[in-house]
N, C-alpha and C positions, 0 to 999 in steps of 0.2 A: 747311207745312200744306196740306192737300188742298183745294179750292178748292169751295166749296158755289154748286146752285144755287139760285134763291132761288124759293120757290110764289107763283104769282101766282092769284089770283083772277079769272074769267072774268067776271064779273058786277060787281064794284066796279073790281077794276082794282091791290088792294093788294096788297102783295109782302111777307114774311117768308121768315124763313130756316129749316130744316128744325127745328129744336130750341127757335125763337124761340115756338112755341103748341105746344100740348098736343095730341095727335095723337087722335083718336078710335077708330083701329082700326089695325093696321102686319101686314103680312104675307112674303112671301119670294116672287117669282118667279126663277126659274133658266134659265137661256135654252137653249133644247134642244140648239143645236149648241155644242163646243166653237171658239176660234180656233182660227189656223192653228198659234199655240205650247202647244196642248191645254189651253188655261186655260177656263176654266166661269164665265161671268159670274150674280152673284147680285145680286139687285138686290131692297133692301129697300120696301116701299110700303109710302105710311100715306096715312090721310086725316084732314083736320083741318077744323072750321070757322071760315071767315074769320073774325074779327076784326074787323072792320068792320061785316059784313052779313050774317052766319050762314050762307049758302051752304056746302055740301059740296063739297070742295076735295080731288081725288086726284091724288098725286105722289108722284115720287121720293123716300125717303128718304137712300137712299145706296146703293152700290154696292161689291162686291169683287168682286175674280176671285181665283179659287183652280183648282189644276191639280187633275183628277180623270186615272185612270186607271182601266180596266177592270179590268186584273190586277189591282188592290191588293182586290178588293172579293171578300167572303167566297162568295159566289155563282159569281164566278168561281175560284177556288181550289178550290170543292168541287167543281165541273163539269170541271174541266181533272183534279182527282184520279184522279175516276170512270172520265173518257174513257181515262186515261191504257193501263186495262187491264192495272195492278199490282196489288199485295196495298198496302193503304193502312193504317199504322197510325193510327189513329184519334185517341189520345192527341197525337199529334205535329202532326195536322192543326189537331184541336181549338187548341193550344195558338196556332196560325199564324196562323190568322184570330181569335183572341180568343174561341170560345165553352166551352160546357162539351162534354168527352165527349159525356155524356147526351144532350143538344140537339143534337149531331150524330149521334149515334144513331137520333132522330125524323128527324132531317132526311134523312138519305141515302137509304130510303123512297120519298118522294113523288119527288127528283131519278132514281131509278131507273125511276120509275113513266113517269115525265114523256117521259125523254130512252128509254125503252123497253131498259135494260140488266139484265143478270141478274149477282145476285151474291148476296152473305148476309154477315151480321154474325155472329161466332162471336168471343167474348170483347170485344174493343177493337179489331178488324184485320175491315177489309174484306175479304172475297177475290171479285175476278171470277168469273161464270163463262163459258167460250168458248162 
């Protein structure tokens, strides 16, 4: 079992464990950089009041790391398509990063607008133009 730290209060001095009081508010921060093994620390906050002396008490809830990748993200999949400077079936792409056709239809649009490339949508297949 993973080992909890325990919230202490600044003002009384009392200590509970993350789940021992009722949390008043819990949020998510995500730490900007990855480590050196591309893991992503997430790190739960909540804030509770003491127990003792009603002071507002913010901490750690708890903690994971999970590996992110750039590639796996549908943003990059569409960007790396586009760059690629092939004919892009649509339907295929859709299906690769999990959206609909449709939704990739609006979407290719503003990423053309964006990234400053010419092309056209004719059926379900992108085609560049040079």
């Amino acid at each position: 079992m993973a080992k909890k730290k325990k919230i202490k209060c600044k003002k009384c001095g009392a200590e509970w464990l993350p789940n021992e009081v009722e949390t008043k508010k819990e949020w998510n921060m995500i730490s900007p950089m990855p480590d050196k093994d591309g893991n992503v620390t997430i790190t739960r906050m909540a804030s509770w009041n003491c127990p003792s002396c009603g002071k507002n008490v913010t901490g750690a809830k708890g903690k994971t790391k999970g590996e992110f990748r750039v590639e796996d993200t549908p943003k990059y999949k569409i960007e790396h398509a586009l760059d690629s400077g092939k004919e892009i079936d649509l339907e295929q792409l859709a299906e690769e990063i999990g959206f609909k056709v449709e939704n990739l239809i609006k979407i290719i649009p503003a990423y053309m607008k964006k990234k400053g490339l010419k092309g056209e949508i004719k059926g379900k297949t992108f085609i560049p133009k040079k």
